[in-house]
Structure formats: C-alpha cells, structure tokens
TIBADO-391272 format. One line per field, with one value per residue (C-alpha): residue number from 1; residue in three letters; x, y, z. Coordinates in steps of 0.5 Angstrom, whole numbers, m for minus. Example, Ala and Ser with C-alpha at 12.3 -4.5 7.8 and 13.67 -1.06 7.14 Angstrom:
2
i <- [1 | 2]
aa <- [ala | ser]
east <- [25 | 27]
north <- [m9 | m2]
up <- [16 | 14]
This chain:
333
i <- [1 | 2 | 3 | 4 | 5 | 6 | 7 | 8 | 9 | 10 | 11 | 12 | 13 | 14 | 15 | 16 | 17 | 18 | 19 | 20 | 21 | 22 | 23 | 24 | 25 | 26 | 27 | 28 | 29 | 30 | 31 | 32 | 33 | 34 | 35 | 36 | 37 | 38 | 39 | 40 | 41 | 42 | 43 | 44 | 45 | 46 | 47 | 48 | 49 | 50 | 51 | 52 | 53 | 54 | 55 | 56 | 57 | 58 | 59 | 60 | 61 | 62 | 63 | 64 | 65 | 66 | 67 | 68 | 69 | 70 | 71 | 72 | 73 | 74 | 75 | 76 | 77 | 78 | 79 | 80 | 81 | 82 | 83 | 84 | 85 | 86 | 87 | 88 | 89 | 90 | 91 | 92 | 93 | 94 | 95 | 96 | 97 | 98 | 99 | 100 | 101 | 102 | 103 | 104 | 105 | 106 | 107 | 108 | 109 | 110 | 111 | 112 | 113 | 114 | 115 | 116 | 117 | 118 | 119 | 120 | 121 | 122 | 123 | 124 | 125 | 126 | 127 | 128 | 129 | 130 | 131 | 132 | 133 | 134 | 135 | 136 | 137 | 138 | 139 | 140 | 141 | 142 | 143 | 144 | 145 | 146 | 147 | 148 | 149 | 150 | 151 | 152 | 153 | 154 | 155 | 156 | 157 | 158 | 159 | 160 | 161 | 162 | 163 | 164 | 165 | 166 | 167 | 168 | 169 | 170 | 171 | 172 | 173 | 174 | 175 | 176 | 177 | 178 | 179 | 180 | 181 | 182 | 183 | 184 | 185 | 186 | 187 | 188 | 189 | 190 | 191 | 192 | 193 | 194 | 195 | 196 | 197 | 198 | 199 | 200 | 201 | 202 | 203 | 204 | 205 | 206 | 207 | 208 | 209 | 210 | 211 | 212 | 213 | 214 | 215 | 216 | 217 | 218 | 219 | 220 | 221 | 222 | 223 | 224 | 225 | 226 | 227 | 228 | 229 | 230 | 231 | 232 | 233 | 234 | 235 | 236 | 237 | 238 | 239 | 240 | 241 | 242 | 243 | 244 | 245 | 246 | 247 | 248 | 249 | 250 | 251 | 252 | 253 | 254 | 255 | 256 | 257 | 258 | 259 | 260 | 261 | 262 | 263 | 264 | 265 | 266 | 267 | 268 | 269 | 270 | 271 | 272 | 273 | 274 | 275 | 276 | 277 | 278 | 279 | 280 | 281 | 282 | 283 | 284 | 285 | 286 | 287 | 288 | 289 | 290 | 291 | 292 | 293 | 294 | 295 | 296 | 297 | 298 | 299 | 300 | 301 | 302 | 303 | 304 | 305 | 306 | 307 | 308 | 309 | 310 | 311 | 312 | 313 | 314 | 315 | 316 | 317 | 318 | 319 | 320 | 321 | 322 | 323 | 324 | 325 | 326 | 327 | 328 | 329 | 330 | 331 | 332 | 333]
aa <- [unk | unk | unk | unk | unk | unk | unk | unk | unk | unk | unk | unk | unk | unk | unk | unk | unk | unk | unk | unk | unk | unk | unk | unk | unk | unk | unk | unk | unk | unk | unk | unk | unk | unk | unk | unk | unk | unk | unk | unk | unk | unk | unk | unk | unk | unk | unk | unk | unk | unk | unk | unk | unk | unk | unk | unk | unk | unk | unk | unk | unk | unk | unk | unk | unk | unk | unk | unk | unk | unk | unk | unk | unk | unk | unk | unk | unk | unk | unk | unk | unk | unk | unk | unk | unk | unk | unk | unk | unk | unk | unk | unk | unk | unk | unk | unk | unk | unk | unk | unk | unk | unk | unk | unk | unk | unk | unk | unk | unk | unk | unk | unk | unk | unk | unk | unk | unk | unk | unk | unk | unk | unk | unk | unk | unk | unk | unk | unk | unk | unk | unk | unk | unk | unk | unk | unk | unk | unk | unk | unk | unk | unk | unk | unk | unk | unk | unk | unk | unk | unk | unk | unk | unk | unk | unk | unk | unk | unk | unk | unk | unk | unk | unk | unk | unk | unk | unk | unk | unk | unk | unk | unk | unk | unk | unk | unk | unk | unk | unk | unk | unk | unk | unk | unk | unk | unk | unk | unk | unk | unk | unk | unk | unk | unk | unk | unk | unk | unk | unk | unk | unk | unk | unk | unk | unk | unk | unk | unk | unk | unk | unk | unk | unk | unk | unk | unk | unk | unk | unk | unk | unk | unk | unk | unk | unk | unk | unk | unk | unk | unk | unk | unk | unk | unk | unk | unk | unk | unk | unk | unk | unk | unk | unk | unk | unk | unk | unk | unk | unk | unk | unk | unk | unk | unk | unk | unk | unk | unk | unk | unk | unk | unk | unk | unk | unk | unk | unk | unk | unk | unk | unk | unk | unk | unk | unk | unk | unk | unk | unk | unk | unk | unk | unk | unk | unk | unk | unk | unk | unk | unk | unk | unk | unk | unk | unk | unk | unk | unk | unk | unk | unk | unk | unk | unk | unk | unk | unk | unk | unk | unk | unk | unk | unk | unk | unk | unk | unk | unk | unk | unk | unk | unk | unk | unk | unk | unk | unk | unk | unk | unk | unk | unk | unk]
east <- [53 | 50 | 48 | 43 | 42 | 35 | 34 | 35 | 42 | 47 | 52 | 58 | 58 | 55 | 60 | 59 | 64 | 69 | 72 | 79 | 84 | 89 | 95 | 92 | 95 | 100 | 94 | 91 | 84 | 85 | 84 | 86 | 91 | 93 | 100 | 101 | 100 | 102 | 104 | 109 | 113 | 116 | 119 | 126 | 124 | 124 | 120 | 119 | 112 | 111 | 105 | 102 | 108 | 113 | 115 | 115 | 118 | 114 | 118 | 117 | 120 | 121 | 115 | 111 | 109 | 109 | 111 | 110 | 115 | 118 | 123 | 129 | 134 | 135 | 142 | 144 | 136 | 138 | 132 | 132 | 128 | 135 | 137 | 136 | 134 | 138 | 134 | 128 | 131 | 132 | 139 | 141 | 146 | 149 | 152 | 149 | 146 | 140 | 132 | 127 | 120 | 119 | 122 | 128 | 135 | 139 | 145 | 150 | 156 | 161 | 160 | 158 | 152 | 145 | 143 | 137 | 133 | 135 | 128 | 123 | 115 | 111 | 104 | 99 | 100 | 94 | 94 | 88 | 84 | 91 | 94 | 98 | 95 | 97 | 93 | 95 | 95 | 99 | 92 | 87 | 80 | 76 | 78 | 77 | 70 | 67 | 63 | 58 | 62 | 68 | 74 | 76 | 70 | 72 | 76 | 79 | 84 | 87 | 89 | 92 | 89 | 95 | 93 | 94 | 88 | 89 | 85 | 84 | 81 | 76 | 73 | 72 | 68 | 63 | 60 | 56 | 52 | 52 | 45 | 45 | 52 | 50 | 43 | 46 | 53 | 53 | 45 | 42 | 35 | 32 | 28 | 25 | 30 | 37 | 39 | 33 | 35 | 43 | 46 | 52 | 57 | 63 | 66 | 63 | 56 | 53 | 45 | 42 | 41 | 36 | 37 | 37 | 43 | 43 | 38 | 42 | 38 | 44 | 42 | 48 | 49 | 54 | 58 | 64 | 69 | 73 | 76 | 79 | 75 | 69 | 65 | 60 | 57 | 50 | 48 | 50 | 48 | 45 | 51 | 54 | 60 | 64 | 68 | 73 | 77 | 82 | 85 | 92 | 94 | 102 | 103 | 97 | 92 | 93 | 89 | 91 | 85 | 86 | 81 | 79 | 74 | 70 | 66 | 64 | 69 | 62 | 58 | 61 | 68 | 74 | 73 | 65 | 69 | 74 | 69 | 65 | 71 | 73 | 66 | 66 | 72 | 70 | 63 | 67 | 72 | 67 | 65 | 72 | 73 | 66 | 69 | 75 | 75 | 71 | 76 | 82 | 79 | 75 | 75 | 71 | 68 | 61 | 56 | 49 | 47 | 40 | 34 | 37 | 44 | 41 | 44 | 51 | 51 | 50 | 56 | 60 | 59 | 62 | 68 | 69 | 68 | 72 | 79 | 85 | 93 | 99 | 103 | 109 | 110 | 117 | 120 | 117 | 119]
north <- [97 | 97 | 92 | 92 | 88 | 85 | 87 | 80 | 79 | 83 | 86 | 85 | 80 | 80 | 78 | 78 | 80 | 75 | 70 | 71 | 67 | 63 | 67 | 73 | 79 | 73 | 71 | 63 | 61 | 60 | 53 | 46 | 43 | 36 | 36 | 28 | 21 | 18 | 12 | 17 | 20 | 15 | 16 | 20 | 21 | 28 | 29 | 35 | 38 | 43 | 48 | 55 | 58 | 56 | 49 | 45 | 39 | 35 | 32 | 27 | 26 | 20 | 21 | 19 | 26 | 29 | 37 | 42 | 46 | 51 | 48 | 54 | 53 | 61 | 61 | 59 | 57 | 50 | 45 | 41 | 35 | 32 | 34 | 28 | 27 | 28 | 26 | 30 | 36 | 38 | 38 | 42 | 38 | 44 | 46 | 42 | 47 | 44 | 46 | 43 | 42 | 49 | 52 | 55 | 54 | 50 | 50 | 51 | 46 | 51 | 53 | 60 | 63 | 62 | 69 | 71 | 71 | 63 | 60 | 55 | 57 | 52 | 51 | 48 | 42 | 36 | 29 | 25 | 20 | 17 | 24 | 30 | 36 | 44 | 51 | 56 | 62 | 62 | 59 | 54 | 58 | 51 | 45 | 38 | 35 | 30 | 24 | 21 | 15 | 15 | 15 | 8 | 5 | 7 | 3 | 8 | 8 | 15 | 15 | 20 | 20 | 21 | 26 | 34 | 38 | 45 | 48 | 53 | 47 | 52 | 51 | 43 | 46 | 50 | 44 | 42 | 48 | 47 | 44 | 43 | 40 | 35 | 33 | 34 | 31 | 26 | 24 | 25 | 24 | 29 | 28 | 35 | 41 | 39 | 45 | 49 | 47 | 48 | 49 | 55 | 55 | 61 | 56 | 51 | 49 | 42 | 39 | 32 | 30 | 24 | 21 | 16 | 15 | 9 | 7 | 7 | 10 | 16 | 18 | 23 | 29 | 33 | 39 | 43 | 45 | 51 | 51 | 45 | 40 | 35 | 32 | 26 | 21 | 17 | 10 | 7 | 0 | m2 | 0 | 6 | 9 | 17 | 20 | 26 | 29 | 33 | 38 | 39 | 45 | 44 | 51 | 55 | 54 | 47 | 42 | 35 | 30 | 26 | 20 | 18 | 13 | 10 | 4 | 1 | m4 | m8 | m8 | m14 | m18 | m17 | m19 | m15 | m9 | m9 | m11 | m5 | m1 | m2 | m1 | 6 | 8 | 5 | 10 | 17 | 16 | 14 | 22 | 25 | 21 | 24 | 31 | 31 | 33 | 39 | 41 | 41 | 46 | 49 | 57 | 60 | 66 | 67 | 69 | 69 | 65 | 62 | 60 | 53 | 57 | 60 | 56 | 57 | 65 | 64 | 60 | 64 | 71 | 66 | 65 | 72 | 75 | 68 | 70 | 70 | 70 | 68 | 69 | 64 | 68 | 70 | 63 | 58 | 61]
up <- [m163 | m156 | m152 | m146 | m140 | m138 | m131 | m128 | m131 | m126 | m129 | m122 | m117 | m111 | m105 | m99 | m93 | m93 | m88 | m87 | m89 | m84 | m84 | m87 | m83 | m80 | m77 | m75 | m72 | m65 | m64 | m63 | m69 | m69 | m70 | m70 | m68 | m61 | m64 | m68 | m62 | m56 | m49 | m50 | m58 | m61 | m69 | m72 | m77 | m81 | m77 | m79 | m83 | m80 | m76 | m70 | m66 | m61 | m56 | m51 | m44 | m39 | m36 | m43 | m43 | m50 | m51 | m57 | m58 | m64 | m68 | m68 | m63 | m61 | m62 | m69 | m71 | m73 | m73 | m66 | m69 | m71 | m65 | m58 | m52 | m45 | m40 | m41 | m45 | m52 | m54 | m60 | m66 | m68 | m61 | m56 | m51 | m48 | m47 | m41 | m43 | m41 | m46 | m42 | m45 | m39 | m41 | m47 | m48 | m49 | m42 | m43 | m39 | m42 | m45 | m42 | m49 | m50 | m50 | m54 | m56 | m53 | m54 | m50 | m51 | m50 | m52 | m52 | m58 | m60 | m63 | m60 | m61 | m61 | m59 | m63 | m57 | m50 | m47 | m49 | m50 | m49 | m48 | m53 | m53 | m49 | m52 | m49 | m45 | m42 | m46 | m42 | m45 | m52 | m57 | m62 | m68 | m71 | m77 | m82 | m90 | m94 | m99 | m96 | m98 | m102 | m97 | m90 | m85 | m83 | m90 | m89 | m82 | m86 | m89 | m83 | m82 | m90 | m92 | m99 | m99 | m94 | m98 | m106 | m105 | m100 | m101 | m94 | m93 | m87 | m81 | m81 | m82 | m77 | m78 | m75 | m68 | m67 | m61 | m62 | m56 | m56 | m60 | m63 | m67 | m65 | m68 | m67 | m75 | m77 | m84 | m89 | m94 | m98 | m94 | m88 | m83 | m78 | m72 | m71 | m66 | m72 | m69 | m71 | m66 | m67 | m73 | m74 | m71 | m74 | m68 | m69 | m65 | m65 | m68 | m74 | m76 | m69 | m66 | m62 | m65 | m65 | m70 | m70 | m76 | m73 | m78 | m79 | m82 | m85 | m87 | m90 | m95 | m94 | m89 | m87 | m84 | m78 | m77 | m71 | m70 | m64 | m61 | m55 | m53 | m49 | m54 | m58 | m58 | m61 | m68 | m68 | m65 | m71 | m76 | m73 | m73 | m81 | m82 | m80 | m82 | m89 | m88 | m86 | m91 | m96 | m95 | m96 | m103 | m104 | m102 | m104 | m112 | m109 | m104 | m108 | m113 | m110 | m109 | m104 | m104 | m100 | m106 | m107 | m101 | m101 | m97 | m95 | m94 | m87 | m82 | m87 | m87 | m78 | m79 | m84 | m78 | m73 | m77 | m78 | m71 | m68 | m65 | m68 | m67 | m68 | m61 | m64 | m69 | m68 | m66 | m70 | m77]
C-alpha cells in the first residue's frame, strides 16, 4: 500500500543551528556564575562547591575578602575544602602544604622545596548582592550590573531556591527575549511590542516592558546579562524595587537559581521594607513555580520559530557567537 503526504505535511523536522551546550567541546559560556552566599563563608573559613565539570573551594582571608579557587591540591588532588585556614593561606589536610590566595603554594610541611607547578586556579573573583561570584575565563569581559541607586541605599536579601533545575542557565535567559512565553505561561498584558526596542550590548540584552498581570500594573527595565544572570528593576505596587537571579551552574546540564531582590531603604520603615521585601520574593518566585515543570522537562531545540519569535532568534545568534572557555579545565576536575 502506498502512502502519500499532502504538501503541508513534512516529512522531517526542520531545525534550526543549534545553540551549544555548556560543556560541549569542554567548553562553558564566559560569564559571572554565583558560586555562594556571603553568609555561607566566614573570615578565616574554607567551603567547597561543585562548579562546571568539576569542583571549587571559596575561601576567605582575615581581611574578609573572599577567593575562588580549584579545589584539587597539586600534589596528591585532595579536596582543599576539608583542609583550614593559617592566616590567609589554604592548608591541605592531606600533607599540609599551604596556598596563598593567589594561588601560589608557599610551602610543604615536609620541608621539601615547593616544585615549580604546585598551584591553585583562581578565578575572578567579585562579591556584591550578598553572594560571591565567579568568572569562568582569566579576566572578566564585563563587569556585574548596576541599578539605578547606589548599592548603599538598597536593602537586598539572597536566597537560594532549594530545587537543581535539569537545564543549561543559558536556556532560563532565553525567556527574556521570548514573547510568547512571557504573554501565554506567565499572563502579561503588553503596552505596545517591549521587544521591538531592545538594547543589546556585547553581552547582554536590556528593554523597558510595561504590562498588566492579574491586574497589577509592571513597569520593568528586564534584561539578560551574560549568560547566567536575569536583571529587572522598575515599580511594583507604588514602590521601587530590583531583582537579580543569578545562575549557578553545579556541574553541566543543571542550573541552581540565586534570588536577589531589593528595595529602597528611604521609601519606607523597617516593617513596610520587610513586608515589601517578601512581596517581591513572593512575586519572582511565583514566576519560577510557573516555569519550573517546564524547565525540568524540557528539551530544547530551536525549531519552527514564528513571527512573535523575532526577538528570540536575535537572542539564539547572540548565544551561538557568545565566547567560550574553560581555562580551569586541567585544575578544577
């Protein structure tokens, strides 16, 4: 018996380039990943996390300042976070040689001379918004984002969302740019067309979105940064407030999400400020419970755009030229 196919009916999927994933080649987005909380490290404290493919310490010395650094002691690879502190160096459990925050090994319990090679990875290092951050590269290509006040007029609280999400972070960042997913999943009522006035920057994407959702009215400025980063910041129920959710990556494939929201500490007391505050966690969260079942099911492949779609396949052209490395690659695994 034959079969035939009528002429709207395809008879393979068209795809189109896709968008490497992060650790495809051995290679990772160059960005700012959050690696963990302030509050997670004290002065004269060492803890490790998983990071890219392989693992990573944080340390921090008496001066308060805090390091990101392979976790893999040169010499025999024991993990260093279950090593200590002496003054401001990393002392390894295994045979106690030593690393100053630079990396460097300093010196070896048994007295032997340090060999010439015995050194840490460390990574650019920033901490701001009540976390500690990591980029993957020798040198930051950009820096982290600025709000529009000071961070010394913001009260801010980080959190962590306790679920790992079965996903490159660059995928959550696609749905900024995406349309349709803001208008159908999340229920945005539109101004006008947010997308059609996008500002793209080397590496990131920014646009003003004026919208109702269950009657609120949302005045945003919404962007992406890098690949690891959603910023938004505008007026929420009378008041100022800003949002970063910063994406951790534990090993690749997976993403773990870093809420930071903040308010303007003269725009009201202690308990409207809290009250506030809990608002608008209770408002981004209320978005990720909305994405979540998506996220952790889904497969992405980019298919069959269509007209909404434009400023999405822009943003899909940004990730497939966006630069890529993994100078750690030989000390963090």
């Amino acid at each position: 018996m034959r079969h035939s196919h009528s002429a709207a009916e395809p008879t393979t999927r068209q795809l189109l380039d896709p968008v490497p994933q992060e650790g495809d080649n051995g290679l990772f987005t160059m960005s700012w990943y959050p690696i963990c909380l302030s509050t997670e490290v004290a002065t004269g404290q060492i803890i490790g996390r998983d990071f890219l493919d392989g693992r990573v310490i944080v340390m921090r010395g008496q001066d308060g300042t805090a390091q990101v650094m392979s976790a893999y002691c040169p010499h025999m690879g024991a993990d260093l976070s279950v090593g200590d502190m002496i003054g401001d160096t990393v002392r390894c459990a295994y045979h106690h040689w030593r690393y100053e925050r630079n990396g460097a090994c300093t010196a070896t319990a048994s007295g032997d001379p340090v060999p010439r090679n015995a050194r840490l990875f460390t990574f650019p290092t920033t901490e701001r918004f009540g976390v500690v951050w990591a980029f993957n590269g020798h040198e930051p290509l950009f820096a982290l984002p600025d709000l529009p006040y000071p961070d010394s007029e913001l009260l801010m609280r980080s959190e962590i969302h306790p679920e790992t999400l079965n996903l490159d972070p660059w995928i959550i960042c696609c749905q900024v740019p995406d349309n349709q997913h803001h208008r159908v999943v999340h229920g945005m009522q539109f101004t006008g067309d947010p997308l059609d006035d996008i500002t793209w920057g080397d590496y990131s994407l920014l646009y003003d979105m004026n919208a109702v959702k269950n009657g609120q009215p949302l005045s945003f400025t919404m962007g992406s940064i890098g690949t690891t980063m959603f910023l938004q910041h505008g007026t929420m129920d009378g008041r100022w407030m800003g949002f970063i959710a910063g994406f951790a990556m534990p090993r690749p494939g997976t993403c773990q999400i870093y809420f930071i929201a903040m308010v303007r500490a003269c725009e009201g007391d202690d308990q409207e400020n809290k009250k506030f505050m809990d608002r608008v966690m209770e408002f981004e969260m209320g978005t990720l419970i909305e994405d979540a079942p998506i996220f952790n099911s889904i497969h992405f492949r980019p298919g069959t755009p269509s007209g909404s779609d434009r400023a999405l396949v822009l943003y899909l052209d940004f990730l497939r030229e966006y630069p890529r490395g993994h100078p750690a690659a030989e000390y963090i695994r």
